[in-house]
TORBANU-710412 format. One line per field, with one value per atom (N, C-alpha, C): x negated, y, z; atom name; residue number from 1. Coordinates in Angstrom, 1 decimal. Atoms other than C-alpha are relative to their C-alpha. Layout:
N
xx: [X; ...]
yy: [Y; ...]
zz: [Z; ...]
a: [CA; ...]
k: [NUM; ...]
This chain:
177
xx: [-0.8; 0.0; -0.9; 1.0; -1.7; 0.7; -0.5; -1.7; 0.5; 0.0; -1.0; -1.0; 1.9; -4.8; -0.1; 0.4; -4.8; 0.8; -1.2; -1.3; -0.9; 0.6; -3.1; -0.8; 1.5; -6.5; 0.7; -0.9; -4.7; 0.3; -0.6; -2.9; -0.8; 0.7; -5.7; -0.8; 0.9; -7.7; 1.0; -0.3; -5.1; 0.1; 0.2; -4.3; -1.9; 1.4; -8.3; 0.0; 0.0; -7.9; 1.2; -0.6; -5.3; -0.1; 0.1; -6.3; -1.5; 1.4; -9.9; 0.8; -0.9; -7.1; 0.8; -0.2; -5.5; -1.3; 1.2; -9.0; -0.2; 0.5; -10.0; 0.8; -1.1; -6.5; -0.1; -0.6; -6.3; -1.5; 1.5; -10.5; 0.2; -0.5; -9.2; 1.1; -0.6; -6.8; -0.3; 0.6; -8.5; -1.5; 1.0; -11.3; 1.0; -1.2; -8.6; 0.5; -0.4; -7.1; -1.1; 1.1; -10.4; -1.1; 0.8; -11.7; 1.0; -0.7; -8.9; -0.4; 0.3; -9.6; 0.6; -0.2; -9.6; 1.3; -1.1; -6.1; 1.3; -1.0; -4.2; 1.1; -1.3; -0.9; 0.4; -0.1; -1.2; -0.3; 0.4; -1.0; -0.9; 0.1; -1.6; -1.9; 1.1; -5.3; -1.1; 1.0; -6.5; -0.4; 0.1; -8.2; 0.7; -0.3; -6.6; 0.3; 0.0; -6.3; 1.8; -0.9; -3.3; 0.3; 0.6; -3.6; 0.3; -0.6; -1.3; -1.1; 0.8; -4.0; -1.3; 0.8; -6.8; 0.7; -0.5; -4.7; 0.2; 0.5; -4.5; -1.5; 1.1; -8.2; -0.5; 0.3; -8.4; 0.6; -0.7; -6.2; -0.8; 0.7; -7.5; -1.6; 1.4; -11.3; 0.5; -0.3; -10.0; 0.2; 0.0; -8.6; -1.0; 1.3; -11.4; -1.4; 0.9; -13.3; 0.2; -0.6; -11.0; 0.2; -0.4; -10.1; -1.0; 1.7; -13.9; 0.1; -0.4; -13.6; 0.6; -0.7; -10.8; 0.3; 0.1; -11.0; -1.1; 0.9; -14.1; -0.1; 0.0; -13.4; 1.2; -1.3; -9.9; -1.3; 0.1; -12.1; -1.2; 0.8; -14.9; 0.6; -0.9; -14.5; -0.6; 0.4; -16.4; 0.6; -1.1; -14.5; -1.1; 0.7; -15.8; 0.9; -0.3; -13.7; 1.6; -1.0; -10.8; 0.6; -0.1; -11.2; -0.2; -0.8; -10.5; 1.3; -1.3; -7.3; 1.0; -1.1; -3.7; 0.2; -0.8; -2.9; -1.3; 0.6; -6.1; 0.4; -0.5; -5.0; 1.4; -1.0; -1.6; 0.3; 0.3; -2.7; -0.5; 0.7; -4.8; 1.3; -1.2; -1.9; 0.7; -1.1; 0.5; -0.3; 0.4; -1.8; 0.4; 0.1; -2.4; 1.5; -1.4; 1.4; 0.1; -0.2; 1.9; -0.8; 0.2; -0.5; 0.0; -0.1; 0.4; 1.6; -1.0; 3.7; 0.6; 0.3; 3.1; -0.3; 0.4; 1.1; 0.7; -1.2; 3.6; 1.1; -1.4; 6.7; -0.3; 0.3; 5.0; -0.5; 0.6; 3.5; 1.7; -0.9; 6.9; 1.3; -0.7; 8.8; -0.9; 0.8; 6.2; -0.1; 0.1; 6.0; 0.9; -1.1; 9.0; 0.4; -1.0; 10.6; -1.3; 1.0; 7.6; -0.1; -0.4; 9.2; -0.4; -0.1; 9.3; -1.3; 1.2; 5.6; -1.0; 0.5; 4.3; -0.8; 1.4; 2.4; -1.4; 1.3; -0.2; -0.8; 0.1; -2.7; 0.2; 0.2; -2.5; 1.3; -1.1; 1.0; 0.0; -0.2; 0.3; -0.8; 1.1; -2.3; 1.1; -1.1; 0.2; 1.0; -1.2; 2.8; -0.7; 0.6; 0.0; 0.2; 0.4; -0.8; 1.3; -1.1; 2.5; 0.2; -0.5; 3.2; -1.1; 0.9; 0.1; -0.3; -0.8; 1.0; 0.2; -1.0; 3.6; -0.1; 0.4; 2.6; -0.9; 0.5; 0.0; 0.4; -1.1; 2.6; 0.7; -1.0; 4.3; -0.7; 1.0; 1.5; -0.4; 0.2; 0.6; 1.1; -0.6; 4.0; 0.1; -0.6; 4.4; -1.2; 0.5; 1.3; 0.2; -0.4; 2.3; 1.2; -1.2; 5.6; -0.9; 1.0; 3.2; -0.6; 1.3; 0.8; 0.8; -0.3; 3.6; 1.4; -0.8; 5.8; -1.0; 1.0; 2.8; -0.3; 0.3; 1.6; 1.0; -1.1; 5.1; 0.4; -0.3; 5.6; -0.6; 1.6; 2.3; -0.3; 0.6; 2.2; -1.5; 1.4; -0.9; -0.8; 0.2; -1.3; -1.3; 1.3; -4.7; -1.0; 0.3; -5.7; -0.9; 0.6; -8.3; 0.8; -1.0; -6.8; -0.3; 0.1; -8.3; 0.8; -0.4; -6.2; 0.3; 0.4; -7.9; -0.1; -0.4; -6.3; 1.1; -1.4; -3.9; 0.2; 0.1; -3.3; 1.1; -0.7; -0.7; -0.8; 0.8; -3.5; -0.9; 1.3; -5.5; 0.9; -0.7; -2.9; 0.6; 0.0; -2.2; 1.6; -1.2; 0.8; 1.1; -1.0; 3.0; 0.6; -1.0; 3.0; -0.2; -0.4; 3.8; 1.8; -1.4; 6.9; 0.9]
yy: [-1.2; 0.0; 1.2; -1.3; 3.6; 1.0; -0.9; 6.1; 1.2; -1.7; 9.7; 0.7; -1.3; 11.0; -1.2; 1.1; 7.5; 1.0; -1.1; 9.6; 1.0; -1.4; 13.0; -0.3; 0.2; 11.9; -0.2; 0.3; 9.8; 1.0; -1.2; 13.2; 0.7; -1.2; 15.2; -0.1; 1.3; 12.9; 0.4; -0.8; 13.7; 1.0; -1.5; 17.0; 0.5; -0.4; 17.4; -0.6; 0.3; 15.3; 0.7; -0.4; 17.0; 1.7; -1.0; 20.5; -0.4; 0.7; 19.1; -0.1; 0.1; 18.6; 1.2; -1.5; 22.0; 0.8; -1.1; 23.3; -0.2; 0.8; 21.4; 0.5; -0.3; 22.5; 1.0; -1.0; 25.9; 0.6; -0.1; 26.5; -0.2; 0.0; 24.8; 1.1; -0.9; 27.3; 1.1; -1.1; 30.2; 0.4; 0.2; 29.4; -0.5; 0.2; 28.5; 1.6; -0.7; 31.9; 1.5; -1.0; 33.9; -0.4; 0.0; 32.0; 0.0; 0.3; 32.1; 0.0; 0.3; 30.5; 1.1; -0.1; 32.1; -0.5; 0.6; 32.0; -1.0; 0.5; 31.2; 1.0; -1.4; 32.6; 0.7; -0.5; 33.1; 1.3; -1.5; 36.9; 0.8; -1.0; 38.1; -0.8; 0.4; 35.9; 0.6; -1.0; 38.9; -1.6; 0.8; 37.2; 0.8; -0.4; 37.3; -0.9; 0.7; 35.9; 0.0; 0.1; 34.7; 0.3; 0.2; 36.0; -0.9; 1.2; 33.3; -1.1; 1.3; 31.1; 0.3; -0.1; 32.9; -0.1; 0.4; 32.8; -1.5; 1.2; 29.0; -0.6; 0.3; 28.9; 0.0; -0.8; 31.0; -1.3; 0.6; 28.4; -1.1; 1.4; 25.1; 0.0; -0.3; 26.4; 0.0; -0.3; 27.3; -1.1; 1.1; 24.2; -1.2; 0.8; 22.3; 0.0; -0.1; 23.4; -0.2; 0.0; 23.6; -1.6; 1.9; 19.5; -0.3; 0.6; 18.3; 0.1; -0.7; 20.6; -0.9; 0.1; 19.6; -2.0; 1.6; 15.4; -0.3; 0.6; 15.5; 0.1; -0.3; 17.0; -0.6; 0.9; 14.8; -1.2; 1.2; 12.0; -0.3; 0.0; 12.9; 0.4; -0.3; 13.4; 1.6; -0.9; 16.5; 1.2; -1.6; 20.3; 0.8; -1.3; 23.1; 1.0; -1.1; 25.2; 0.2; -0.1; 26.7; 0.2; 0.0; 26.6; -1.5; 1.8; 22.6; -0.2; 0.5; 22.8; -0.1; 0.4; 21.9; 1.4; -2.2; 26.5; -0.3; -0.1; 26.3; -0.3; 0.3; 24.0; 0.3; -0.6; 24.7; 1.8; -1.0; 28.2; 0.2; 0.5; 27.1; -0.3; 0.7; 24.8; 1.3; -1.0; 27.8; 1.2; -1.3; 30.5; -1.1; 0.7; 27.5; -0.4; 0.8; 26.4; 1.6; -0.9; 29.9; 0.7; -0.2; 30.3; -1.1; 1.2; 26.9; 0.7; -0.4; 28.2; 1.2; -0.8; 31.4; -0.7; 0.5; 29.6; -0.7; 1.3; 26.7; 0.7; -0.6; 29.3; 0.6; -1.5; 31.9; -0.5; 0.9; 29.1; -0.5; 0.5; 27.8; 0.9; -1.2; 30.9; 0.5; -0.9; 31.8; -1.3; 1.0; 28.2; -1.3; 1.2; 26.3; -1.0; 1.0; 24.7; 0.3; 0.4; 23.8; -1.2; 1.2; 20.6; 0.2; 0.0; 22.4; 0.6; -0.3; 22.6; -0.8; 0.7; 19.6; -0.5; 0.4; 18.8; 0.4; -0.9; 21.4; -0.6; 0.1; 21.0; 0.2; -1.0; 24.1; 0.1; 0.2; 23.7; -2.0; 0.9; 20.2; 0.1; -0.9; 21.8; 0.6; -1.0; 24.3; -1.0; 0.9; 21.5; -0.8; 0.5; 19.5; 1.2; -0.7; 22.3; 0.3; -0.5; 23.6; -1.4; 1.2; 19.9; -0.6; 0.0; 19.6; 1.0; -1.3; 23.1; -0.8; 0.5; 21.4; -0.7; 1.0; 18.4; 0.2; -0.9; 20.6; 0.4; -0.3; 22.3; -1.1; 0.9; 19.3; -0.8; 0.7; 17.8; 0.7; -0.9; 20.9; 0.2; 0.4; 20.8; -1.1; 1.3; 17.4; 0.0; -0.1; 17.7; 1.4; -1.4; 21.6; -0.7; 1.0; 19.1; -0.8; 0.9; 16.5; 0.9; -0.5; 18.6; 1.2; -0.9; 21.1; -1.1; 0.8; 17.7; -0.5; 0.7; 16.0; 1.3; -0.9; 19.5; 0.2; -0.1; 20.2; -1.4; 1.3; 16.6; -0.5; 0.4; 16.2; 2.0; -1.8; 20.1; 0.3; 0.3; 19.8; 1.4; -0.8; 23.1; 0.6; -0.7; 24.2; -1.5; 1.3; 20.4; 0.1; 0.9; 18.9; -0.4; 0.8; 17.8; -0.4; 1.4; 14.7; -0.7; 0.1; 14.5; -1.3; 0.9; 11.8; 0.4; -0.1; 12.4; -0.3; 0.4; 11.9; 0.9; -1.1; 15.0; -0.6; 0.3; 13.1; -0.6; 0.7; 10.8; 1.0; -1.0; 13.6; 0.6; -0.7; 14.8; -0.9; 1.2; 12.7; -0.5; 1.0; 9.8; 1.4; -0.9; 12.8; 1.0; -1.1; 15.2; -0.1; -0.1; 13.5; 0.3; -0.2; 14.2; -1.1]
zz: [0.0; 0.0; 0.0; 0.6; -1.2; 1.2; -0.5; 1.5; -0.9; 0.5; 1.3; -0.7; 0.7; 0.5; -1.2; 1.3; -2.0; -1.1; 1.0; -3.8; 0.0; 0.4; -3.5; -0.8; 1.0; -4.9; -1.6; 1.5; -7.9; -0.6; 0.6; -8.6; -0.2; 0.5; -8.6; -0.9; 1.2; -10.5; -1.4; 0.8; -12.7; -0.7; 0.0; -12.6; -0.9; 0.8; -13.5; -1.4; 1.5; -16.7; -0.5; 1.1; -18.0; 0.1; 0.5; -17.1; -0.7; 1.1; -19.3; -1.3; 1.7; -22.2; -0.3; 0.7; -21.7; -0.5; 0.2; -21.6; -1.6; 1.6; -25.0; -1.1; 0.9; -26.5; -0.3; 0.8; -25.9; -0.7; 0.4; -26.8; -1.8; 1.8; -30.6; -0.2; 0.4; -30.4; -0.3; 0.2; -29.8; -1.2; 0.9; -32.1; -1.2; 1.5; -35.1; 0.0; -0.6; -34.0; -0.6; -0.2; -33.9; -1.7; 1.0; -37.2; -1.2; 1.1; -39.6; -1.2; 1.3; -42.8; -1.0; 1.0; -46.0; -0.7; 0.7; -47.4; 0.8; -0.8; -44.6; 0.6; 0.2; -44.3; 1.5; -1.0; -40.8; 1.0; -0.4; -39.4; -1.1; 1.1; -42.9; -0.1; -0.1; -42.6; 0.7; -0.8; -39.9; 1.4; -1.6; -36.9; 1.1; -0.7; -33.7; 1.4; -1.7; -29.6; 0.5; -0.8; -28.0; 1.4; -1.1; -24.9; 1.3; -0.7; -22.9; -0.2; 0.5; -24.3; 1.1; -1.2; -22.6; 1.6; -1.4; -19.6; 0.5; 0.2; -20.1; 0.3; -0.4; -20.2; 1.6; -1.4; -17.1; 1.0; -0.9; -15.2; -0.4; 0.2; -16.6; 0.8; -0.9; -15.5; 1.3; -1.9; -11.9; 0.2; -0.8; -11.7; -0.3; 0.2; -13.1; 0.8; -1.4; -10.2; 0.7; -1.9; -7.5; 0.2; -0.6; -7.7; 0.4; -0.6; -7.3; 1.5; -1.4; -4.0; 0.7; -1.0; -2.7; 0.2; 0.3; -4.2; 1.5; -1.1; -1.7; 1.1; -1.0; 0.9; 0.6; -0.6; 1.6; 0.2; 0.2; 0.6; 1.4; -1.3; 3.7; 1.1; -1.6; 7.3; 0.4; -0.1; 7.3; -0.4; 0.2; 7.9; -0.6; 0.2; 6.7; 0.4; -0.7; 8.9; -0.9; 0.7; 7.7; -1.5; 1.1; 4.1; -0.5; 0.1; 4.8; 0.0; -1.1; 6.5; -1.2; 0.1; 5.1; -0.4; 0.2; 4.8; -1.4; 0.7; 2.6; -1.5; 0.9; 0.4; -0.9; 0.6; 0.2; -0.7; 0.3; -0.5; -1.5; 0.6; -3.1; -1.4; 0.9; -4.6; -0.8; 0.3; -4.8; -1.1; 0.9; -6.8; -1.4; 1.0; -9.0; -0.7; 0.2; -9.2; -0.8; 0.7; -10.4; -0.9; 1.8; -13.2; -0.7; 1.1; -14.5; -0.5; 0.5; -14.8; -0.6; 0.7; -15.9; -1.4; 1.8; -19.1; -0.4; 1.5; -20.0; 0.0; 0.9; -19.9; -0.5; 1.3; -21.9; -1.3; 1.5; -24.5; 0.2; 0.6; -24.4; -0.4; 0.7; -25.0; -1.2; 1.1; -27.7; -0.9; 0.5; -29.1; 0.3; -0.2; -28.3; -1.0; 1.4; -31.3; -1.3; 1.3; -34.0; -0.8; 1.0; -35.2; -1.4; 1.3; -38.2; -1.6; 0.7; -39.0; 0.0; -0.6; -37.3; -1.3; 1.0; -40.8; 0.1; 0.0; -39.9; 1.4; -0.7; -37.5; 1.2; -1.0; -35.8; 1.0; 0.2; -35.3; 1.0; -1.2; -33.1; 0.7; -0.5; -31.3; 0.8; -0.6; -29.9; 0.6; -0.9; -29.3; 1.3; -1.3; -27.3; 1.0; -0.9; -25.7; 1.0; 0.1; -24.8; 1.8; -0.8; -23.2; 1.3; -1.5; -20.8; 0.7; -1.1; -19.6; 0.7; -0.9; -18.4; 1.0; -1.2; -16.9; 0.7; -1.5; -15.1; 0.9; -1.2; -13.7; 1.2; -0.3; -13.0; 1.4; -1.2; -10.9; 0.9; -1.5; -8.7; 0.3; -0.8; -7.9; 1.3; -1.4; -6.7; 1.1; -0.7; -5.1; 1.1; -0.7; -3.5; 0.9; -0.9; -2.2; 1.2; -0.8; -0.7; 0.7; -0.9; 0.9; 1.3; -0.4; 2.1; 1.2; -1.1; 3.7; 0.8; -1.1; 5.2; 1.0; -1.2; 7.1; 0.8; -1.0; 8.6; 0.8; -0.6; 9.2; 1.4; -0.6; 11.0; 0.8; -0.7; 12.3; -0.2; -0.1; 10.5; -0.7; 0.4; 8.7; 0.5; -0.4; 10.8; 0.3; 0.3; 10.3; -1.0; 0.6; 8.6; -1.5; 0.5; 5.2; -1.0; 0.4; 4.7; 1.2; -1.2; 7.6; 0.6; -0.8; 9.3; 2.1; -1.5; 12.9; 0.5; -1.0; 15.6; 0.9; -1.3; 17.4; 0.7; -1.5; 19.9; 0.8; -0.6; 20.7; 1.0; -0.8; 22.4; 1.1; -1.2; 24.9; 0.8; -1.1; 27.9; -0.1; 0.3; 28.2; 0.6; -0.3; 29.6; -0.2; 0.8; 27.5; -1.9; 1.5; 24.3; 0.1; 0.0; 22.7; -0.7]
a: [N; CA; C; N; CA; C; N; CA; C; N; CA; C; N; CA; C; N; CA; C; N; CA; C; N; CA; C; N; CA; C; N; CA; C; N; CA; C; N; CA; C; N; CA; C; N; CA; C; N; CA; C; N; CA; C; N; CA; C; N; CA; C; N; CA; C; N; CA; C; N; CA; C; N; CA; C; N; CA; C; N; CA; C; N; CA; C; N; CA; C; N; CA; C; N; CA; C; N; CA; C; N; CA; C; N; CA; C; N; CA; C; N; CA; C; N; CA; C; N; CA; C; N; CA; C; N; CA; C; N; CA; C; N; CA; C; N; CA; C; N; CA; C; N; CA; C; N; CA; C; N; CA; C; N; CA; C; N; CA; C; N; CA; C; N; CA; C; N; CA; C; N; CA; C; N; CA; C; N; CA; C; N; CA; C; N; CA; C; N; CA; C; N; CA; C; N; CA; C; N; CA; C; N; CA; C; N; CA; C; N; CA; C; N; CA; C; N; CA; C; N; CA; C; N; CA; C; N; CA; C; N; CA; C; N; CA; C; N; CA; C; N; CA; C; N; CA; C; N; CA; C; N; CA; C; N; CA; C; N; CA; C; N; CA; C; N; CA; C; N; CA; C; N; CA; C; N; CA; C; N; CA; C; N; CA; C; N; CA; C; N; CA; C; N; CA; C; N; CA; C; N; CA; C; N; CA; C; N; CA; C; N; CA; C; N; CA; C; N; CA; C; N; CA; C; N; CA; C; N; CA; C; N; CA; C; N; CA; C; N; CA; C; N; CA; C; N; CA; C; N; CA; C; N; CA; C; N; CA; C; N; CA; C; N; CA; C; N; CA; C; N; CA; C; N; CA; C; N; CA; C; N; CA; C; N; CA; C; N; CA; C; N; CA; C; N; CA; C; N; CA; C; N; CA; C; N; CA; C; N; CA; C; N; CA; C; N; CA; C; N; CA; C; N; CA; C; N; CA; C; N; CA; C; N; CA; C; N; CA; C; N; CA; C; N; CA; C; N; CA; C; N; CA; C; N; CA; C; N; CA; C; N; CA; C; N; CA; C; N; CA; C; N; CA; C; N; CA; C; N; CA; C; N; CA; C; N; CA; C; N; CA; C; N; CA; C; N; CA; C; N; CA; C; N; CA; C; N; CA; C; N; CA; C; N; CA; C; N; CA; C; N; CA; C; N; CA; C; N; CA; C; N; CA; C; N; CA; C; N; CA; C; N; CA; C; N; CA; C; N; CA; C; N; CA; C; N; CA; C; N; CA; C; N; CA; C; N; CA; C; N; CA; C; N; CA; C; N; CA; C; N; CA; C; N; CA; C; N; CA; C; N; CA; C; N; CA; C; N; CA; C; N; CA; C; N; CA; C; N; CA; C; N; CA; C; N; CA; C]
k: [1; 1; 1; 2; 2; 2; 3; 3; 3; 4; 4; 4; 5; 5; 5; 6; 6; 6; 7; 7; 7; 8; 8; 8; 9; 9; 9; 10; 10; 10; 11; 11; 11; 12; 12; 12; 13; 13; 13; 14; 14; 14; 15; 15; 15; 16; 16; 16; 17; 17; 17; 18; 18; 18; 19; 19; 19; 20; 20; 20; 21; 21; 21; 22; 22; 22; 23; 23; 23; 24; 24; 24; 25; 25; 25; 26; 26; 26; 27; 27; 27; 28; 28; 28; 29; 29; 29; 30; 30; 30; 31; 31; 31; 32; 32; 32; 33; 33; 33; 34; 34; 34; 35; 35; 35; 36; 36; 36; 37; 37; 37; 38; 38; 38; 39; 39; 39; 40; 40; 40; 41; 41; 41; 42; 42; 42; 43; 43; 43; 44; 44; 44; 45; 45; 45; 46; 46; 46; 47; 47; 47; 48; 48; 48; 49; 49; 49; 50; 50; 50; 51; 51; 51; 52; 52; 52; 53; 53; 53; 54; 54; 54; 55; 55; 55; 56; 56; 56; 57; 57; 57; 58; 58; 58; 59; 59; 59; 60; 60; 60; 61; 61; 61; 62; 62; 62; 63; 63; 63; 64; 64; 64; 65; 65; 65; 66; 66; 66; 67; 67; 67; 68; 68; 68; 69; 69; 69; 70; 70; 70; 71; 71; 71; 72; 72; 72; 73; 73; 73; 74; 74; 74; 75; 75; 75; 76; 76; 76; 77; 77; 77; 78; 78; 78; 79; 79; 79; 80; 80; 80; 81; 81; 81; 82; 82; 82; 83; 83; 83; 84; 84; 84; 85; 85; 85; 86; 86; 86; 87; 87; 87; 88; 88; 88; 89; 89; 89; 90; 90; 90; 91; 91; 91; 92; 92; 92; 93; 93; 93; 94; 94; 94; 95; 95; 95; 96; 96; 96; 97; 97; 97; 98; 98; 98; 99; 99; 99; 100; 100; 100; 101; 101; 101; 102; 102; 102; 103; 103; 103; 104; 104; 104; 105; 105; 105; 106; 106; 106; 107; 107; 107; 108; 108; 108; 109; 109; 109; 110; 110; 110; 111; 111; 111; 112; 112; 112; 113; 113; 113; 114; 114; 114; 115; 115; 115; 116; 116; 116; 117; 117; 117; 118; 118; 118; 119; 119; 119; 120; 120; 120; 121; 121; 121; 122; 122; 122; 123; 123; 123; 124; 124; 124; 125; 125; 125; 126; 126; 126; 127; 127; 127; 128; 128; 128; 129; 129; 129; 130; 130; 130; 131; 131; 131; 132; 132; 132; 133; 133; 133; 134; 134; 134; 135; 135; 135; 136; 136; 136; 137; 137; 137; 138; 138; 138; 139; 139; 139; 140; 140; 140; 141; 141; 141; 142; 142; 142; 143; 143; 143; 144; 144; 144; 145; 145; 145; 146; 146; 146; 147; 147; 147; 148; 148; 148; 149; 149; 149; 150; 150; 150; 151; 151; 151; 152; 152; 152; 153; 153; 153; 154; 154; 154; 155; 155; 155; 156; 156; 156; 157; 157; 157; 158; 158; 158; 159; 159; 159; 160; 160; 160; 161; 161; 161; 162; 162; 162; 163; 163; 163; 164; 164; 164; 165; 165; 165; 166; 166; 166; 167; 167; 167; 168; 168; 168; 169; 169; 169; 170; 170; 170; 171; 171; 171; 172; 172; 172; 173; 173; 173; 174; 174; 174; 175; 175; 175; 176; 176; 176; 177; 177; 177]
């Protein structure tokens, strides 16, 4: 049976490969974007930046850093004070929860419906992209849920969170609750 920190990890482990495939996605985009071919009908063939895309970058990088962090530091028993704890993280989670979802509604208000071009590359590129937005979002959710039931559960918010403890075990037989 897979604990709690086994689910987190898994997810974040996640979460890191698919912001590595937003990163990948929106990088072809911006370079398709910034190099437009000769005779391509797109924006009259001027070059030009998406900037939801760089915003995409900006997020995918952050979180391509911040899982490592936070993968190791669940996975050891060692604090590093309060930029360990359960508020850290969930703190963490929440900026993140809000530029994933920033970039997948603004790619998907700007590129929603492209069924009708899906011959082109550029054009499934955008639809990838578009779709691991999402399930970025989708995973710093469930993880922002998880991390924000276990702290209240566990009153663990100034906790450790690899949270390997038992704070009832440290208070005497009389004054548990």
């Amino acid at each position: 049976m897979m604990t709690v920190n086994g689910i987190r990890v898994f997810l974040y482990i996640a979460l890191w490969l698919f912001a590595v495939v937003t990163l990948g996605l929106s990088a072809a985009r911006i370079h398709y974007t910034l190099h437009i071919p000769a005779g391509d009908p797109l924006n009259g063939g001027q070059n030009f930046y998406d900037p939801i895309v760089a915003e995409l970058i900006a997020t995918s990088v952050i979180t391509i850093l911040w899982v490592p962090w936070v993968v190791s530091t669940i996975t050891r028993t060692y604090d590093y004070g309060i930029v360990s704890t359960f508020l850290s993280e969930t703190i963490g989670l929440f900026i993140l929860f809000v530029m994933w979802l920033v970039g997948a509604a603004i790619a998907t208000s700007n590129w929603g419906d492209l069924a009708w071009c899906h011959i082109y590359l550029p054009c499934r590129v955008l639809t990838a992209l578009v779709a691991f937005a999402w399930m970025g979002f989708i995973l710093i959710f469930i993880l922002l849920i998880i991390s924000v039931m276990f702290s209240v559960a566990n009153r663990a918010f100034r906790q450790p969170m690899h949270g390997r403890y038992d704070p009832r075990s440290s208070y005497a037989t009389s004054y548990r609750v």
